[in-house]
Structure formats: C-alpha cells, structure tokens
KOLNU-693606 format. One line per 8 residues: number of its first residue (from 1); for each residue x, y, z of N, C-alpha, C. Coordinates in Angstrom, 2 decimals, padded with zeros to 5 digits. Example, Ala and Ser with C-alpha at 12.3 -4.5 7.8 and 13.67 -1.06 7.14 Angstrom:
1) 013.19 -005.69 007.80 012.30 -004.50 007.80 013.20 -003.30 007.80  012.85 -002.25 007.08 013.67 -001.06 007.14 012.90 000.03 007.87
***
This chain:
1) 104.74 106.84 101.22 104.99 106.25 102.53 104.06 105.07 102.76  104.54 103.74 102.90 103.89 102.77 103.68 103.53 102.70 105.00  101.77 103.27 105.00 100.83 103.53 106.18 100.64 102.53 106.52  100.87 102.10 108.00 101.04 100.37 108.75 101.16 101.14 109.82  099.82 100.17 110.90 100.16 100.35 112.51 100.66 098.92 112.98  101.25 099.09 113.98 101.53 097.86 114.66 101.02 097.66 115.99  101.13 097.03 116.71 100.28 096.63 118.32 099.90 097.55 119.16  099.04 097.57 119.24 098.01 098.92 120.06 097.83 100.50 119.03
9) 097.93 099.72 117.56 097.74 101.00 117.01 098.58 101.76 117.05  099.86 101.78 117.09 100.59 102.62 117.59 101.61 102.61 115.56  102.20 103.54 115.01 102.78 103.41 114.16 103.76 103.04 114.35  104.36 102.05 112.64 105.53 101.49 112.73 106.42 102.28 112.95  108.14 101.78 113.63 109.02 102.14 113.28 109.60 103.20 112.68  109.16 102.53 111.00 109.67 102.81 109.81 108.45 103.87 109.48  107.60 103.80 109.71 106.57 104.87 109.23 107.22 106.36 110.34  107.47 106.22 111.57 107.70 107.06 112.27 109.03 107.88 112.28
17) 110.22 107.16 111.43 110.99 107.48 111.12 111.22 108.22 109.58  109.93 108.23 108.70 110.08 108.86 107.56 109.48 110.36 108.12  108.19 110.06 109.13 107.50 111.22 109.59 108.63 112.26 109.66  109.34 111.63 111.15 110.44 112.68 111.84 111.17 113.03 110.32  111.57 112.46 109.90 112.33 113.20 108.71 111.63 114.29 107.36  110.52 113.62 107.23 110.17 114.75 106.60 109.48 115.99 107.22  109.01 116.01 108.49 108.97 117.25 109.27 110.13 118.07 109.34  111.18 117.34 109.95 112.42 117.91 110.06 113.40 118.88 108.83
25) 113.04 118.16 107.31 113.03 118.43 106.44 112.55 119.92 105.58  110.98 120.35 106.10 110.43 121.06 105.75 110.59 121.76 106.83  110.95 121.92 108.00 111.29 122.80 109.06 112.66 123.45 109.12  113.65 122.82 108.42 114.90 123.29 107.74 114.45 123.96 106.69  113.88 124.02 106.17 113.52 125.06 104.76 112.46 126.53 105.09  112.14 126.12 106.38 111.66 127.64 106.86 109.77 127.50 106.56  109.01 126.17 106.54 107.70 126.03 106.68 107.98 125.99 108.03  106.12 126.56 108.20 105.70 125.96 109.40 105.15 124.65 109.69
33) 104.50 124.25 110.43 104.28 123.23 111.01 103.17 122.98 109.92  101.75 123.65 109.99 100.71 123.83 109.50 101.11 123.40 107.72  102.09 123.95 107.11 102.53 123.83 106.00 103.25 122.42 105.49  103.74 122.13 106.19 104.34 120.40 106.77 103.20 119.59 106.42  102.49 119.91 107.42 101.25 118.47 107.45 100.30 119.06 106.06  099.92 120.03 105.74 099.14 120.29 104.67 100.36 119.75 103.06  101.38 119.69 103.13 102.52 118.92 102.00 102.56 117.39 101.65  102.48 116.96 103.47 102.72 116.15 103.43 101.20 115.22 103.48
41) 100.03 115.76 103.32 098.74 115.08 103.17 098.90 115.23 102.03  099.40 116.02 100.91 099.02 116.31 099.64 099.57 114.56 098.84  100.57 114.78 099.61 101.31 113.36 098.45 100.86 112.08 099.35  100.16 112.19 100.37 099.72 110.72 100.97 099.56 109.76 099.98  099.61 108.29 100.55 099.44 107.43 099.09 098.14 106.51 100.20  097.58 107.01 101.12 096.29 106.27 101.27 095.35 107.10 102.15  094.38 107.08 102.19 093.38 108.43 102.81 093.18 107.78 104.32  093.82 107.20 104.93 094.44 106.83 106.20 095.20 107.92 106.55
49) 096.08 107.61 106.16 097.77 108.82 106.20 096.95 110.36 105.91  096.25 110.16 104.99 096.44 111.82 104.64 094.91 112.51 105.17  094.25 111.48 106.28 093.19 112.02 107.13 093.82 112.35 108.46  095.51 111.34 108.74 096.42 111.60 110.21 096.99 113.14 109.62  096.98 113.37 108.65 098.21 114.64 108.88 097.33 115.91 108.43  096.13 115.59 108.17 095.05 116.81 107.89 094.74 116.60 109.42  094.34 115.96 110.10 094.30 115.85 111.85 095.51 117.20 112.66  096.48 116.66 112.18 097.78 117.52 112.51 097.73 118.88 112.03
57) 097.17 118.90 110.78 097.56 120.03 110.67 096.24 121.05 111.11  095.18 120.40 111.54 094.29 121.24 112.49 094.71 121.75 114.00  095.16 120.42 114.05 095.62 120.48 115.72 096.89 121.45 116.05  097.83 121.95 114.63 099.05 122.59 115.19 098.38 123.95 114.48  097.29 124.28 114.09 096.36 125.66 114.06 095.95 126.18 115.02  095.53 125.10 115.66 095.01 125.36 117.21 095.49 125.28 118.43  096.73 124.87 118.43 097.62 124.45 119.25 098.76 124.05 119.27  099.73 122.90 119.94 100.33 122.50 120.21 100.79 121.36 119.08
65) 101.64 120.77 118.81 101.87 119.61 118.15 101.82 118.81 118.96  102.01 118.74 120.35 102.57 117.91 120.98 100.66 117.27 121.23  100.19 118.02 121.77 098.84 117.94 121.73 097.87 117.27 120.97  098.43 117.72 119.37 097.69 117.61 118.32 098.05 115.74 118.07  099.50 115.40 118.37 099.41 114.24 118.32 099.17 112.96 119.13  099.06 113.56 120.52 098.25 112.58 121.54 097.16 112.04 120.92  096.13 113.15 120.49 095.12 112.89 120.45 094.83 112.31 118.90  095.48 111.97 118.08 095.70 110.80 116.62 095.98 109.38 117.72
73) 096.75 109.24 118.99 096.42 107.94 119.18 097.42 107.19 119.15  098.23 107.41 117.71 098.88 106.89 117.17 100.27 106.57 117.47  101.01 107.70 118.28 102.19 107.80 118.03 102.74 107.58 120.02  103.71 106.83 119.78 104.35 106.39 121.07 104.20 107.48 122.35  104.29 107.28 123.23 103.86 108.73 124.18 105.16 109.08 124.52  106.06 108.41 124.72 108.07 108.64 124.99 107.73 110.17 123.70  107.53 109.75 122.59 107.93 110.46 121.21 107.09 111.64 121.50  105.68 111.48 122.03 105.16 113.06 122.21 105.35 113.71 123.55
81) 105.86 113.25 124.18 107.01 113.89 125.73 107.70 114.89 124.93  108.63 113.71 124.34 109.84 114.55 123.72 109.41 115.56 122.83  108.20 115.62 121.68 108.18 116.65 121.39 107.50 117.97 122.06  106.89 117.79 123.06 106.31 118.71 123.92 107.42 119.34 124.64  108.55 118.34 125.36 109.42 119.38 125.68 110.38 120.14 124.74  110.18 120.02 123.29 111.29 120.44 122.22 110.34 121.69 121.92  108.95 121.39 122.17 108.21 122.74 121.91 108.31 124.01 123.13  109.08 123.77 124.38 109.35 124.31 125.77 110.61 125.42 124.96
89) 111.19 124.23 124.89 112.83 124.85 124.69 112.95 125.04 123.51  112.15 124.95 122.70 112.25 125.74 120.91 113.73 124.96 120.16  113.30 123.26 120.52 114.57 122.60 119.68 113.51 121.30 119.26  112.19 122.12 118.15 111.62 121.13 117.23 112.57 120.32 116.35  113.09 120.93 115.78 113.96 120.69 114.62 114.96 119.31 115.15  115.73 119.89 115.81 116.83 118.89 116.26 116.08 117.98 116.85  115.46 117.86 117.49 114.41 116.70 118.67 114.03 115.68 117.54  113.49 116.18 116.07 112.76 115.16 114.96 114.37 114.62 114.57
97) 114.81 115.36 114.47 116.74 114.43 113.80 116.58 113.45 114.66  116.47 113.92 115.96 117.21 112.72 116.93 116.48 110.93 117.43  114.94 111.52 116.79 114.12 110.85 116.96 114.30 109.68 115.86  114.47 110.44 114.62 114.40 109.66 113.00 116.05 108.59 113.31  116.43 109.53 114.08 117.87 108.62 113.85 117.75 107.30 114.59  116.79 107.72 115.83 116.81 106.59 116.86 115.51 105.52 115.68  114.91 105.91 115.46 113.86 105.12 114.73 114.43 104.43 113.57  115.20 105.25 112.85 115.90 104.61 111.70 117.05 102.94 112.17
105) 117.97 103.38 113.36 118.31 102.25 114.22 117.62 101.34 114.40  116.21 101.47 115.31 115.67 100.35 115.78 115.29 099.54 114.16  114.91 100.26 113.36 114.21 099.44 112.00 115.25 098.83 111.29  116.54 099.43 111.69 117.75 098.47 110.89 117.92 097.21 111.61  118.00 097.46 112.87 118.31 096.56 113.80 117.09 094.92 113.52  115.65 095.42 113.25 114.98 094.81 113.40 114.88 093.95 112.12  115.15 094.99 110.39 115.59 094.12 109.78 116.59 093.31 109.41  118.06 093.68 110.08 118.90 092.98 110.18 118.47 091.70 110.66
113) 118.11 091.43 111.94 117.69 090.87 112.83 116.91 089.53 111.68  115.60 090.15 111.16 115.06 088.68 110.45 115.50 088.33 109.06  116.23 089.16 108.99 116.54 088.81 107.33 118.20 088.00 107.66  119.22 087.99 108.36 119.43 086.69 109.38 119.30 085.74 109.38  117.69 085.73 110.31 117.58 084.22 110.24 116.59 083.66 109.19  116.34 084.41 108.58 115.45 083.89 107.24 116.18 083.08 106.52  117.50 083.10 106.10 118.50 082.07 105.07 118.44 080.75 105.92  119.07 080.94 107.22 119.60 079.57 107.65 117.87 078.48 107.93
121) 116.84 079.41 107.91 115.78 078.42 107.95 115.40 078.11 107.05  115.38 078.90 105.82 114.88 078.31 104.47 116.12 076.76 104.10  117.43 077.04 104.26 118.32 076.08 104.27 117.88 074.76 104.68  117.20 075.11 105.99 117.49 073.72 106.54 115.86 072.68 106.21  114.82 073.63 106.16 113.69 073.72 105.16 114.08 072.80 103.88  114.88 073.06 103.28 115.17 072.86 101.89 115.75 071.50 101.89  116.94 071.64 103.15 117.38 070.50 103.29 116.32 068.67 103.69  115.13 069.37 104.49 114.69 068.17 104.88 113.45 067.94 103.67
129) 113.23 068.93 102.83 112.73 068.35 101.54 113.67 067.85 100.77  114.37 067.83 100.22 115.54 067.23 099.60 115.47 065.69 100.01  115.72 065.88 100.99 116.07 064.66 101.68 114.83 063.22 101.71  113.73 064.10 102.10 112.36 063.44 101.82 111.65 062.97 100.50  112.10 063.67 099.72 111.43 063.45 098.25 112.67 062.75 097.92  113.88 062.55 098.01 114.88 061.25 097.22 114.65 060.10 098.07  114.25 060.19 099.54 113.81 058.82 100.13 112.69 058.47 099.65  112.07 059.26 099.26 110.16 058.66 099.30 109.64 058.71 097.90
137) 110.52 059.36 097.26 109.85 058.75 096.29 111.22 058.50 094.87  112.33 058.86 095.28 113.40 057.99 094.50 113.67 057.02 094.57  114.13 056.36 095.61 114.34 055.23 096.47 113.44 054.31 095.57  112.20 054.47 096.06 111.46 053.38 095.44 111.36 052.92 094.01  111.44 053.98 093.30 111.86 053.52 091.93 113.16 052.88 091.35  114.05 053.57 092.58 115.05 052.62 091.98 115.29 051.44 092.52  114.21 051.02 093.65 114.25 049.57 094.14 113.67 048.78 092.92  112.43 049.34 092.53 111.99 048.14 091.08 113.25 047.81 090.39
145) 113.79 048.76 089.95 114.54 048.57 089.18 115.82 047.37 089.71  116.09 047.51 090.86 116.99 046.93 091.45 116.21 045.39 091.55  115.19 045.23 091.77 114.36 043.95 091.59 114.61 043.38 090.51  113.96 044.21 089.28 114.55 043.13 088.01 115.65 042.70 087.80  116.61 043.21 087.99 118.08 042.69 088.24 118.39 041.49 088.84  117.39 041.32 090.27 117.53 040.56 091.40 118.65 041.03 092.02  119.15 042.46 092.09 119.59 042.82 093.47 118.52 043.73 094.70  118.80 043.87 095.40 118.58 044.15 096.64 119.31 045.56 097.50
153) 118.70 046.46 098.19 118.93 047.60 098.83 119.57 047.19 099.91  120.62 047.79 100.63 121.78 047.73 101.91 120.29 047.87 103.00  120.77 047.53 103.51 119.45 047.81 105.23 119.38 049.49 105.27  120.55 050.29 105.10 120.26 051.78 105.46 119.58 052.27 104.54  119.81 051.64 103.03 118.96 052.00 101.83 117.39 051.87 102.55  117.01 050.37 102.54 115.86 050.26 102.57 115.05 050.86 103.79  115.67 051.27 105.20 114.99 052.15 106.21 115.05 053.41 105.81  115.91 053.92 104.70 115.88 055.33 104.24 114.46 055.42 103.69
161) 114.16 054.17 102.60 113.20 054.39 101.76 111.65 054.21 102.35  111.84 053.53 103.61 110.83 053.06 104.64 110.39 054.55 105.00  111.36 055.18 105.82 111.42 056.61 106.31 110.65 057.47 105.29  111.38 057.71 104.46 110.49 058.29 103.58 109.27 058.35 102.93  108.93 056.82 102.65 107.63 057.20 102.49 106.51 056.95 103.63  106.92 057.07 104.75 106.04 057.64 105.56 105.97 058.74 105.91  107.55 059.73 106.07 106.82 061.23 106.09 106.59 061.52 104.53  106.32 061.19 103.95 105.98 061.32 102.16 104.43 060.75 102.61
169) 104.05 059.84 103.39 102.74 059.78 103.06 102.04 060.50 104.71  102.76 061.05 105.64 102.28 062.07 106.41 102.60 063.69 105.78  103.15 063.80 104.47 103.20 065.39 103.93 102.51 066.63 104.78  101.28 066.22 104.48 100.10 067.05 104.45 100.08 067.28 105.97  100.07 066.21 106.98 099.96 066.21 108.59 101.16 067.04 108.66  102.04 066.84 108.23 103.30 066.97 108.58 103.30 068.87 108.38  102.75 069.34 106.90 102.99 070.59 106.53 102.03 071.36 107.74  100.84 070.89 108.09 100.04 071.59 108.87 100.49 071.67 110.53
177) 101.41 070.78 110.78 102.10 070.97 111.47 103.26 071.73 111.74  103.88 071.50 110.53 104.69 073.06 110.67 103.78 074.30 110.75  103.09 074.52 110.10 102.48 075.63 110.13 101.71 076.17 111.27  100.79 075.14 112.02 100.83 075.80 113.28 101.27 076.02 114.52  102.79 074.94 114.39 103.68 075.19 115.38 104.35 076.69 114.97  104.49 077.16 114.22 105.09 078.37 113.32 104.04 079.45 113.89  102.91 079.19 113.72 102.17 079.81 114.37 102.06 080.46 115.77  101.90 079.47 116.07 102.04 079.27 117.70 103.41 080.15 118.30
185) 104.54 080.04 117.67 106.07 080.32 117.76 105.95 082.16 117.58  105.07 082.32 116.80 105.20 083.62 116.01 104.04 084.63 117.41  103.20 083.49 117.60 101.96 084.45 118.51 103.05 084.54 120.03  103.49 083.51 120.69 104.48 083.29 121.72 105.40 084.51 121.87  106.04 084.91 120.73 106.90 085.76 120.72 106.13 087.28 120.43  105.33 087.20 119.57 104.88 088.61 119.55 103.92 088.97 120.65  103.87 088.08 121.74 103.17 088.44 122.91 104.27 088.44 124.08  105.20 088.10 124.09 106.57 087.91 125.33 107.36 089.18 124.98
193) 107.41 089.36 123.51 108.70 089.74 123.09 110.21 089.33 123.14  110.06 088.37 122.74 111.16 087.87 122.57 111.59 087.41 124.35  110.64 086.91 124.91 110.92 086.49 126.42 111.21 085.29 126.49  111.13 084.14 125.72 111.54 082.81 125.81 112.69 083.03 125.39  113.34 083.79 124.85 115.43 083.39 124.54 116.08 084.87 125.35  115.38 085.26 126.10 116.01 086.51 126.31 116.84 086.14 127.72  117.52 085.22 127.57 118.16 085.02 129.00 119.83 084.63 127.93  119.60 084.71 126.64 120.61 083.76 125.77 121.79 085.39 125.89
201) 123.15 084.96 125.69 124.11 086.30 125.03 123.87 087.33 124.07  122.64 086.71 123.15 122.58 087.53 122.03 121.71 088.60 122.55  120.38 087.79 123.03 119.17 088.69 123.32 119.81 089.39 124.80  120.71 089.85 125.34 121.20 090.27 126.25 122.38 091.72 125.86  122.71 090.81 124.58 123.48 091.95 124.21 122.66 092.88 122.67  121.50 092.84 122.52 120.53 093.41 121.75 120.12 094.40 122.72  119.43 093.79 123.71 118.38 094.58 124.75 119.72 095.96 125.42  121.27 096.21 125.17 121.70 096.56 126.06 122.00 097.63 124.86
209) 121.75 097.12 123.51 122.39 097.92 122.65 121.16 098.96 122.50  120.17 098.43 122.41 119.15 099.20 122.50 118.58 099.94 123.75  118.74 099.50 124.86 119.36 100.64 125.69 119.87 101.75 126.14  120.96 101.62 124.90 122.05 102.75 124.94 121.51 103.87 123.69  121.04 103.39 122.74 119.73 103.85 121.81 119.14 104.88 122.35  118.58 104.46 123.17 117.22 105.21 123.58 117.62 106.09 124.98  119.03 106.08 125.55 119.79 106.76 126.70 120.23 107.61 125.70  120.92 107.59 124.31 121.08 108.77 123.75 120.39 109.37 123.08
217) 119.33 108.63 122.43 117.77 109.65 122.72 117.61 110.56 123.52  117.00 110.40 124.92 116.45 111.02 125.67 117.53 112.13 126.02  119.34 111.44 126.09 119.56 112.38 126.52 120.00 113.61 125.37  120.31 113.49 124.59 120.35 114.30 123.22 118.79 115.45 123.27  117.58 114.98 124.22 116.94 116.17 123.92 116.72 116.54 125.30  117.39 116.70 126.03 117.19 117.82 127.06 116.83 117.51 127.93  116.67 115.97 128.68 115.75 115.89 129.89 116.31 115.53 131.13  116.51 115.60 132.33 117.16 115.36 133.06 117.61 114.00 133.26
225) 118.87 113.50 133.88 119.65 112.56 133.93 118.51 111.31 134.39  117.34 111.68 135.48 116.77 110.59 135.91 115.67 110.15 135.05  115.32 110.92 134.33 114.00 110.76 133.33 114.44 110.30 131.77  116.04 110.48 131.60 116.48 109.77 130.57 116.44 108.18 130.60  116.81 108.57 132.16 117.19 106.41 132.41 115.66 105.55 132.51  114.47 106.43 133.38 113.29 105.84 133.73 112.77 105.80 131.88  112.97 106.78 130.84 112.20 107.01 129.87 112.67 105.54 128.92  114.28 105.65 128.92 114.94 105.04 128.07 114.69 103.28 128.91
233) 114.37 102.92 130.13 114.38 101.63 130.23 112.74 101.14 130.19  111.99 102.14 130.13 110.63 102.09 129.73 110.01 101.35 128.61  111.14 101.24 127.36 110.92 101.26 126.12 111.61 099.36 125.87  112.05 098.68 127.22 112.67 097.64 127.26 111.98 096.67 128.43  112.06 095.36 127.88 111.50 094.84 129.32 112.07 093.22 129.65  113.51 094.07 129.12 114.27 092.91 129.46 114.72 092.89 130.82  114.75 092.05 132.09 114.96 091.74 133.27 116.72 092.60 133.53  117.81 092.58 132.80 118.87 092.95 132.41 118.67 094.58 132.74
241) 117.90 095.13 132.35 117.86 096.41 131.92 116.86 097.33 133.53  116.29 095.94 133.68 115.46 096.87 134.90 116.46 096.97 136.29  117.45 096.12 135.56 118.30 096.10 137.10 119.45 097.32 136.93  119.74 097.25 135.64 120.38 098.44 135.47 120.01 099.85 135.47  118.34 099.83 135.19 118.10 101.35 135.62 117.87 101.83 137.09  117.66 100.64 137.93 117.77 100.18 139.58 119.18 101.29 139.98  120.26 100.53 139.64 121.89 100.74 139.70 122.18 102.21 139.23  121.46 102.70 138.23 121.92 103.69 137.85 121.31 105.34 138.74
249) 120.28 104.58 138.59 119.40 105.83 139.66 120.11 106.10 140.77  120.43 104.93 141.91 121.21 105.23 142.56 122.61 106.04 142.70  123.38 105.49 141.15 124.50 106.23 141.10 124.27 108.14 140.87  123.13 108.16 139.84 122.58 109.13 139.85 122.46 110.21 141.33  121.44 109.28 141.78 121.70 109.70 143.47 122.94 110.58 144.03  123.84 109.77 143.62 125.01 109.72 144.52 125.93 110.94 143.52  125.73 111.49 142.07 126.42 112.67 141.63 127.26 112.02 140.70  126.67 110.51 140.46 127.57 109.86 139.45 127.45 110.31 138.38
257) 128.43 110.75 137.11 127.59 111.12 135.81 127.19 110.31 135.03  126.06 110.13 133.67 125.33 109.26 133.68 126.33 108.42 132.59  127.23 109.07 132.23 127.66 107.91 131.24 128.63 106.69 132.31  129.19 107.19 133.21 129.52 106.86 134.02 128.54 105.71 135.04  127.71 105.93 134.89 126.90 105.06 136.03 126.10 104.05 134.54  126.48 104.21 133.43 126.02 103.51 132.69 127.10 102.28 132.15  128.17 102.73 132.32 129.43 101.70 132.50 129.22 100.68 133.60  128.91 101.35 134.87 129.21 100.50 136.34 127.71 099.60 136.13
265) 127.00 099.48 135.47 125.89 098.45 134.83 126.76 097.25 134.56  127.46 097.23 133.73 128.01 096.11 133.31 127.74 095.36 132.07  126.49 096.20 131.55 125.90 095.76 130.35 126.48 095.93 129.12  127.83 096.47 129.03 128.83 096.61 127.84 130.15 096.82 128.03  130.85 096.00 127.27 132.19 095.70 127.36 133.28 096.02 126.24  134.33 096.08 126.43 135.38 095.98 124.68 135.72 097.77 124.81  135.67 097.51 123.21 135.73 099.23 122.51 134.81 100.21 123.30  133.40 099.58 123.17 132.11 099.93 123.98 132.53 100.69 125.19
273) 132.65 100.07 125.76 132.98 100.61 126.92 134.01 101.75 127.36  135.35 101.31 127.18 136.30 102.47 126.68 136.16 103.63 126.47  135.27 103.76 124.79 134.55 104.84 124.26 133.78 105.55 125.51  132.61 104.73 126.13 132.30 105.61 127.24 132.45 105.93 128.55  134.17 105.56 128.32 134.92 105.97 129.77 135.65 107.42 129.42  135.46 107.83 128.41 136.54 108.55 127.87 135.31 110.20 127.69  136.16 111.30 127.55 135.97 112.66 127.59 134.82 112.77 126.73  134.09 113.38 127.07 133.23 113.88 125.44 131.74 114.12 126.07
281) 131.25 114.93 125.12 129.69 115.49 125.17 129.34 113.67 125.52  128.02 114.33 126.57 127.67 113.13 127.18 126.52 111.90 125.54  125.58 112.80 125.53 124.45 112.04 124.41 125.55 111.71 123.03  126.39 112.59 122.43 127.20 111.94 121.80 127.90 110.97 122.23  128.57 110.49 122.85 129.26 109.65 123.55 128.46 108.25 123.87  126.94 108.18 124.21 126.25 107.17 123.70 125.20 106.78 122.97  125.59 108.20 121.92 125.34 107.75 120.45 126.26 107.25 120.03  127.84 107.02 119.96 128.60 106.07 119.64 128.35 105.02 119.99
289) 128.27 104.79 121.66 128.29 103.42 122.04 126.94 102.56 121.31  126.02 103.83 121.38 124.82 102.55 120.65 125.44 101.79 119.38  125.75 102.72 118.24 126.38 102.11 117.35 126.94 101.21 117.25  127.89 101.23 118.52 129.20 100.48 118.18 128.49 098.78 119.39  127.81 098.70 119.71 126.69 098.20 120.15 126.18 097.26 119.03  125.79 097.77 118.17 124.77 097.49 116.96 125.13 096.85 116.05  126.82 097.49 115.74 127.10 096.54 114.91 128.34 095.38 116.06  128.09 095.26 117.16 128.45 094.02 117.49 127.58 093.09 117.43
297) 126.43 093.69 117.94 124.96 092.26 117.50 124.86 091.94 115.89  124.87 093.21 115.35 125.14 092.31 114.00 126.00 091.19 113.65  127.56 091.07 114.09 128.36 090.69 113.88 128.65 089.20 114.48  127.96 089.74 115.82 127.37 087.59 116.49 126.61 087.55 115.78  125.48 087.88 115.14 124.38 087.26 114.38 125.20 086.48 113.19  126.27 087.41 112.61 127.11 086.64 111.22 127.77 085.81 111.92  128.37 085.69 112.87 129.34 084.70 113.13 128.74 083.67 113.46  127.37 083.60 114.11 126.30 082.09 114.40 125.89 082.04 113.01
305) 125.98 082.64 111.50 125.46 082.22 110.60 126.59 081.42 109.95  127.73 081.50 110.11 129.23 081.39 109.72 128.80 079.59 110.37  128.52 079.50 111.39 128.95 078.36 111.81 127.64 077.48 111.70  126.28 077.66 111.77 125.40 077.11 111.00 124.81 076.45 109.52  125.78 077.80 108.62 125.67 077.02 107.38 126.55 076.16 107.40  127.65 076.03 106.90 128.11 074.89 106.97 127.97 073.61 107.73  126.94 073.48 108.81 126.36 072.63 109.07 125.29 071.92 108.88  124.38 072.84 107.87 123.17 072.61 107.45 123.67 071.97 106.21
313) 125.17 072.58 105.33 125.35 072.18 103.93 125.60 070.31 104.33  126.39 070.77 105.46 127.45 069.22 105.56 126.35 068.16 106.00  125.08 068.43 106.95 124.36 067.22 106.94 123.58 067.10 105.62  123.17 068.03 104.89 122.34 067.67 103.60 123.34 066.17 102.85  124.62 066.93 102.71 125.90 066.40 101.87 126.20 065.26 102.69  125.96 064.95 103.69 126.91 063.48 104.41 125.38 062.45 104.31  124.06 062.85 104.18 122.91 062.61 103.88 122.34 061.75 102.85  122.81 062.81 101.49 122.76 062.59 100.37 123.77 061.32 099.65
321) 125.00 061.87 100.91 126.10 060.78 099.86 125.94 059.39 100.62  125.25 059.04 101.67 125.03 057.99 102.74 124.06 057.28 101.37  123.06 058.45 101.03 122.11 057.71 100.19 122.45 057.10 098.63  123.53 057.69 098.66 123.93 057.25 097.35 124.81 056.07 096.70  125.32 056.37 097.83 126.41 055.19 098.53 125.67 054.05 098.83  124.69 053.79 099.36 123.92 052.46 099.67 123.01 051.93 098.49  122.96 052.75 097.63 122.22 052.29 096.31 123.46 052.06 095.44  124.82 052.94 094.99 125.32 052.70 094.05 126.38 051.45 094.78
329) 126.62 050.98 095.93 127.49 049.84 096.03 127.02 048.91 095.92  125.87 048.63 095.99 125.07 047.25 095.90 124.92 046.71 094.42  124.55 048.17 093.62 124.75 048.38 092.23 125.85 047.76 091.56  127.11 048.36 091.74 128.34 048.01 091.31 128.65 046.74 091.84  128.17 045.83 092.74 128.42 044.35 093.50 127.41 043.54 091.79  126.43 043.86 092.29 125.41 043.39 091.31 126.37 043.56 089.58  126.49 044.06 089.15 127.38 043.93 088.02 128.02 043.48 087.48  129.10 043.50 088.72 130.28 042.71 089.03 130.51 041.76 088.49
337) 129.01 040.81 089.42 128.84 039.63 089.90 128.41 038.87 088.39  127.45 039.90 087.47 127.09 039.47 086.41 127.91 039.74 085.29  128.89 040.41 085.79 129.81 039.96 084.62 130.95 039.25 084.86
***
C-alpha cells in the first residue's frame, strides 16, 4: 500500500479506500478486528503504515475502533461517525463496503479528472515549442542560405523569424515563468478548491455528482434523513450544494422523501433524474444516480477534449504550413527567375 497523507494529515483517498477493503475483507473471513490490523501491519511496506495499524490494533483491544481511530488523527471524522455508528448497529462489515466504494469513486473521479487534462496541455506545450524552435532557430539558417542566393524572406517569414528569436532568446525568462505561474495556479487551487471555475457547467455538474456520492453514502449506513444531507453537503463547498442542502432540509421538514427532495434541488437532470423519480430502495437509487452522474462528467470532459484537440492540431498545422509557405514561395520565385 502507498502510505501518503494529504492536507491536514488526513489520508489519501486511495489509501483509505484499500484500508476499507482490506478490513472488510478479513471481516468476511471471520477475523477479528485485532487480527486485521495485526495482518495488515505484518505486510506494511513502510514503518509509518505499520506503526498506524499496530496503533489500531491496540486501540480495538481496548476499545472501540471508532475510538481507536480518532485518536491516529488521520482519518476523515464523516468516516469515523460512520464507523462508530456501524459499531451501534453491528453493520461493520457493510459500512467498510460502502465506504471503499464511495472512496474508490471519488479517486476515479479525481484521476479521471487530471489525466484529461494532462494530454490537451502537453499538446499545446508541444505545440508552442515546435513552433519556437523552427522560428528561432530554423528560420535563420535558412535566411543565410537564402542570402547567398540573393533572395530574400516574405515579411511574415521574416517577423516569424524576428518572433522567434526573441522568445528563443527570452527561453529561460520565459520557462521560469511558466513555472511559477504553474505554481501559483496549482497553490490557488489547492487552497480554493477548485473555487476560481466552480461557477463553469462542468465544475457544477462534478460538485452535484459528488453530492449524490456521499447522499448514498450516508444514506446506505443508517443515519437519519437530516444528518445524511448536513453530513453529505459537509464534504462539498460548492455554493450549488449549500443551497441545496438549505431546500432539502426543508422538504425534509415538510415529510418529503429524501430522494424526492433531492430531485426538487435541481442539481440533476436526463436519465439522472428519472432514475430517481422512480420506485426503489432509497441509498440504492442514489447509488445509481451517483454513477450515472459520473460518467456524465466524464463524458463532457471527452467531449471538451473532442473539440480541443483538433484545435490545438489545426493551429500547430495552419502555423507550420504559413511557415513553410513563406520560405518555400520565395524559394521557388528565386529559381525560377534563375533559370
């Protein structure tokens, strides 16, 4: 297991989602708890990890799990609610499924999410080196050359080659500038959370999918209708979502049921919705919708990639052939002329 905390110490995701599963795992096979964490320290792969689950497995000797893992620090407090009340109602087992599943989601979601936009930026990356190194330092060689001849570069040739070797001779300003605007971009966001685009369709229809995530979380383990919605919009802090747990409480109030008062939000539409207008166990019902949620954000994410590349290919290509075109016609004039 790759031992990684993330902001406030708190464990990843993906670390928290192997946990729930291999607890869950060895609790289907008829260990105890104590036997769990003493297994699962054995194969630790760093004396980090396998000082957290020798921790655990003192703390569920002496007590509580739910207990034992407050006090590691480590682990989300939503996640040790839920297992404190799974230790009430004697549904350990199922509570870690439901948890790993929700954890396993958010970590797909999240690598979906950058692995995304990782292509179309390396693209366009690629593209404005391309572009820079045949102005700045092709160009010019093939102007000598065009000298001995006694021809001469088109005007777009020669501002291409102008262009270029000035960001060719700002490189270095230029790279450190990307880099700490990148910087800057990366600290912005991992301190907002994603609050500078979260007013856009996408980040609206992410925050709603994940929403519905963490509503069939809470409600899949047992907790009442109002502490699902306060727990599940807890975990979000998108403006979208606080108005909807506003709306829902009320409907709540009023004897609405919750899948029902999670429709009259407005925060999901299509199949989505449908699905949770229709009959069925309530937490199943938006455990579908999360899904079906999830892979709609996936699916705008492909369709803005659908229409980006080919725009990144076509300016490289209308770029390249501008540049080629202003060197090889002058070329072929020059020839011509001499023969």
């Amino acid at each position: 297991m790759r031992f990684k905390l993330k902001k406030e110490h708190l464990l990843a995701n993906i670390i928290l989602d192997e946990f729930c599963q291999d607890v869950g795992n060895y609790l289907r096979r008829g260990h105890t708890l104590s036997e769990c964490f003493a297994a699962m320290a054995a194969r630790s792969t760093s004396s980090a990890e396998e000082q957290l689950y020798l921790s655990l497995r003192t703390g569920v000797r002496n007590g509580l799990l739910s207990d034992a893992m407050r006090k590691t620090t480590v682990f989300p407090e939503y996640m040790i609610k839920l297992i404190e009340n799974a230790e009430k109602t004697d549904t350990l087992t199922q509570t870690v499924d439901y948890l790993s599943c929700y954890f396993e989601r958010e970590r797909a979601a999240n690598e979906s999410l950058h692995g995304r936009t990782i292509y179309p930026a390396v693209m366009a990356a690629l593209t404005c080196f391309i572009l820079i190194v045949t102005a700045g330092f092709v160009l010019p060689i093939l102007a000598d050359q065009f000298s001995s001849l006694g021809l001469s570069f088109s005007p777009f040739a020669r501002w291409a080659m102008n262009a270029g070797r000035w960001f060719a001779g700002l490189a270095g300003m230029l790279l450190t500038a990307i880099v700490f605007a990148g910087v800057l971009l990366w600290i912005l966001v991992k301190n907002s959370g994603w609050k500078l685009f979260q007013n856009t369709l996408f980040a609206r229809k992410l925050a709603a999918g994940r929403f519905a995530a963490a509503l069939a979380l809470f409600c899949q383990c047992g907790i009442s209708d109002k502490e699902v919605i306060l727990n599940s919009a807890s975990l979000s802090d998108h403006p979208d979502i606080e108005c909807a747990k506003n709306a829902m409480l009320l409907d709540i109030d009023k004897g609405v049921p919750l899948t029902k008062a999670f429709a009259n939000t407005g925060l999901i539409s299509g199949s989505a919705l449908g699905r949770l207008n229709s009959n069925g166990q309530t937490g199943f019902l938006l455990d579908e919708v999360a899904s079906k949620l999830a892979k709609d954000s996936a699916g705008r994410m492909d369709r803005l990639l659908v229409i980006l590349e080919p725009i990144i290919v076509l300016i490289l290509s209308s770029a390249s052939g501008l540049l080629l075109l202003s060197v090889i016609l002058p070329l072929l004039g020059g020839l011509a002329s001499m023969a």
